[in-house]
C-alpha positions in Angstrom: 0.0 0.0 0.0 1.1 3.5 -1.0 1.5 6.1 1.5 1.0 9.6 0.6 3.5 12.7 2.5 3.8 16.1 1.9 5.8 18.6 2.7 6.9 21.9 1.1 9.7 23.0 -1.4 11.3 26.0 -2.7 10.9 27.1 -6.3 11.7 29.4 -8.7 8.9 31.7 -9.9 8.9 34.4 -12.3 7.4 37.6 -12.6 8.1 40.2 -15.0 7.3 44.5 -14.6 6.9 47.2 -16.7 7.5 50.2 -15.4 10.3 51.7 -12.5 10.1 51.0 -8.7 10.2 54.0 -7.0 8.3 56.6 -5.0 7.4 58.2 -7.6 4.9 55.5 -8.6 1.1 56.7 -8.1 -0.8 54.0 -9.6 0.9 50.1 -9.0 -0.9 46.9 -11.5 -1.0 43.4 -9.9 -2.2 41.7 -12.7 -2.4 37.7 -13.2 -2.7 35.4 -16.3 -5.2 33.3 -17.8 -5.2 29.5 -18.4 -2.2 28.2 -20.3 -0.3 32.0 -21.3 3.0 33.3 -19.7 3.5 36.3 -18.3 5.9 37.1 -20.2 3.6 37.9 -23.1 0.8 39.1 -20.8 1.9 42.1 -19.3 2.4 43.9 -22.7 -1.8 44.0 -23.2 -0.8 46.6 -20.7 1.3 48.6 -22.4 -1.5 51.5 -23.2 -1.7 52.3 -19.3 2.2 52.9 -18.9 3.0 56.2 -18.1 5.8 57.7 -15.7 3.6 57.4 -12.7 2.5 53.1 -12.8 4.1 50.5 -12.4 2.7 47.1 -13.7 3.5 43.6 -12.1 2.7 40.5 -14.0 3.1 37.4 -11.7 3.5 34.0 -13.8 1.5 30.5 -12.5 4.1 28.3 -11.0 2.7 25.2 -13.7 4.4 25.4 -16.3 3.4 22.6 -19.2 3.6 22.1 -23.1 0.3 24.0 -24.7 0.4 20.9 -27.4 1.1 17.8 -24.8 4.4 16.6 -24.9 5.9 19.4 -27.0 5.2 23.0 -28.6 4.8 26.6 -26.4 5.6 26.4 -23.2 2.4 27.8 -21.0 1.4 28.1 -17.4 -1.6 27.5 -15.2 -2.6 28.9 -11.3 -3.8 25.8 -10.8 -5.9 22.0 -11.2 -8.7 20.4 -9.2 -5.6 17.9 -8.2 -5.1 18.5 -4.7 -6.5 22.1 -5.3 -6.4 23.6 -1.9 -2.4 23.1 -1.9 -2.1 24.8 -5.3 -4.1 27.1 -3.7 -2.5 27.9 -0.6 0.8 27.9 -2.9 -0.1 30.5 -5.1 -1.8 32.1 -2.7 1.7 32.4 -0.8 3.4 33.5 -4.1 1.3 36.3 -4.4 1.5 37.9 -1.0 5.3 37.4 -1.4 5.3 39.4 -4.6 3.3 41.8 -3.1 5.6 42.3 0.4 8.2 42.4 -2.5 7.4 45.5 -4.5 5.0 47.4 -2.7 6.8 48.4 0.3 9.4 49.8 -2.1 6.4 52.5 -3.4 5.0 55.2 -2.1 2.4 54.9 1.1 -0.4 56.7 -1.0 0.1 54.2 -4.1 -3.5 53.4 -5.6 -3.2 49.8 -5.6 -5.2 48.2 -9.1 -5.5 44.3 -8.9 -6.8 42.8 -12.5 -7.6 38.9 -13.1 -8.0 37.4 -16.6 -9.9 34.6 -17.2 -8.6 31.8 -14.3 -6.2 35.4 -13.0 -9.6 36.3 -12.0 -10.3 33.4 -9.0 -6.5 33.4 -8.3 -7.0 37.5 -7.3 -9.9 36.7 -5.3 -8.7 33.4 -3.6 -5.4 35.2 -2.7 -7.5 38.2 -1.4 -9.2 36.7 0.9 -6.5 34.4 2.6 -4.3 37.3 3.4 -6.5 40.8 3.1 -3.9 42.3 1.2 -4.2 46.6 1.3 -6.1 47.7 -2.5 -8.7 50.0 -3.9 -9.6 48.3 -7.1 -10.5 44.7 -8.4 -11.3 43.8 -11.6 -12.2 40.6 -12.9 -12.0 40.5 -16.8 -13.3 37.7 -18.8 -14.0 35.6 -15.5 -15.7 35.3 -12.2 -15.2 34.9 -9.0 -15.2 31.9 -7.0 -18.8 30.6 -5.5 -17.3 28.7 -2.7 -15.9 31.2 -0.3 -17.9 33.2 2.8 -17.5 36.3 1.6 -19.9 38.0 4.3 -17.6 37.3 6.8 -15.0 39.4 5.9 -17.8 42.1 4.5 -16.3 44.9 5.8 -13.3 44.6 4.1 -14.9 45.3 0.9 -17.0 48.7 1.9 -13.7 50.9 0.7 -12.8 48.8 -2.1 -14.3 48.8 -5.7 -15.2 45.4 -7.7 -15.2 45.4 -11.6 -16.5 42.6 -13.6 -15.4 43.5 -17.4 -15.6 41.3 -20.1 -16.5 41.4 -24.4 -19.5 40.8 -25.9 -17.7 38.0 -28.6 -16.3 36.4 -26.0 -16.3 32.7 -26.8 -16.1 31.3 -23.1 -19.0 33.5 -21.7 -22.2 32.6 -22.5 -25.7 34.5 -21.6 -25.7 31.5 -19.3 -22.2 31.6 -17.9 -22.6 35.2 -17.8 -25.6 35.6 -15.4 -24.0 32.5 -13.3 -21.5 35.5 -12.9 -24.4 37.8 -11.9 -26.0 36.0 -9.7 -23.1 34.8 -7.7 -22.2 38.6 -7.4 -25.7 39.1 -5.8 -25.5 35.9 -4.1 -22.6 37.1 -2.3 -23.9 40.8 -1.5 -21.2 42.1 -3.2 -21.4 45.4 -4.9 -19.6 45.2 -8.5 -19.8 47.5 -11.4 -20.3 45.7 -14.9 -18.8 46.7 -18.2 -18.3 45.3 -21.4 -17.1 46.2 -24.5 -16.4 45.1 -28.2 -14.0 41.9 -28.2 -13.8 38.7 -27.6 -12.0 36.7 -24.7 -9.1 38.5 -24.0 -7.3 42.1 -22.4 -8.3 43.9 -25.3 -5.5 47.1 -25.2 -8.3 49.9 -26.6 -11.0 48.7 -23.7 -8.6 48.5 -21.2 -7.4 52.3 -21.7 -10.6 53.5 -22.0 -12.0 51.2 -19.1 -8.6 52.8 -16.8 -9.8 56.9 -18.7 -13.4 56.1 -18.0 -13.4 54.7 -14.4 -10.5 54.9 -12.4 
């Protein structure tokens, strides 16, 4: 008989910036992949918001795999149903380490923006609300937040924070179905979110971001 242990290891894990660390910073991007992209290639959908003042941060999932099986692009993931709450508490753990990282080194008044695409958007909100990190605004693009967590007892924590659910009317993973699932967890939850969508499919679209980031931030 097989006898399963576990213990924990040290790995590398990338993340990649746009931008310069400094005090000067006013406006700081924690933003977090999709299914089966790299970070690497990510972050630059956010080239239209850098300016002097913002730093971006672009953490990559620590599963890395071949997009076509055993070869072809190398991808990552946040995470499996395969002993999920381990992958869980492990990225979870990542990202509060990048975020002790980078944003003591900014300014105390930094407007802290947290955006999730797509599977970025339940790795956001899982890592949220294991550690409470300090933010103003979260937006989930092109994905949802996760059904199985107690929000209402942590709801005070949201009352000075914003919620954005953003996604494209041609997206091909959201369905009117999928799409009011979204809804009615939102209301489920007794969260307040603002919705906004815009021309695109399922993906960071550069032109709705800017104007999403003009219009409402």
């Amino acid at each position: 008989m097989a006898t399963h242990h576990k213990f924990s290891a040290t790995r590398t894990a990338h993340v990649y910036t746009i931008g310069t660390i400094g005090k000067h910073v006013k406006n700081v991007w924690i933003v977090t992949h999709g299914y089966g992209q790299l970070a690497s290639r990510f972050i630059h959908r956010f080239e239209p918001i850098d300016d002097s003042e913002t730093l971006i941060i672009a953490p990559e999932g620590l599963s890395r795999f071949y997009w076509g099986g055993f070869t072809g692009e190398v991808v990552s993931s946040w995470m499996t149903k395969g002993d999920r709450l381990d992958e869980i508490a492990d990225f979870s753990n990542y990202m509060q380490q990048v975020y002790q990282e980078f944003i003591p080194q900014l300014n105390e008044d930094v407007r802290v923006n947290l955006l999730g695409f797509s599977q970025g958007c339940a790795t956001q909100v899982r890592w949220i609300l294991r550690e409470f990190p300090h933010f103003h605004n979260l937006i989930m693009w092109s994905g949802s937040i996760p059904e199985d967590i107690p929000y209402h007892e942590k709801k005070g924590y949201w009352d000075d924070k914003k919620l954005f659910f953003v996604y494209g009317k041609q997206d091909q993973f959201l369905s009117e179905k999928r799409v009011k699932w979204c809804y009615d967890v939102i209301e489920e939850k007794k969260l307040t979110c603002q919705t906004h969508t815009f021309e695109g499919k399922h993906e960071v679209d550069k032109a709705a971001l800017k104007t999403f980031v003009t219009e409402f931030l």
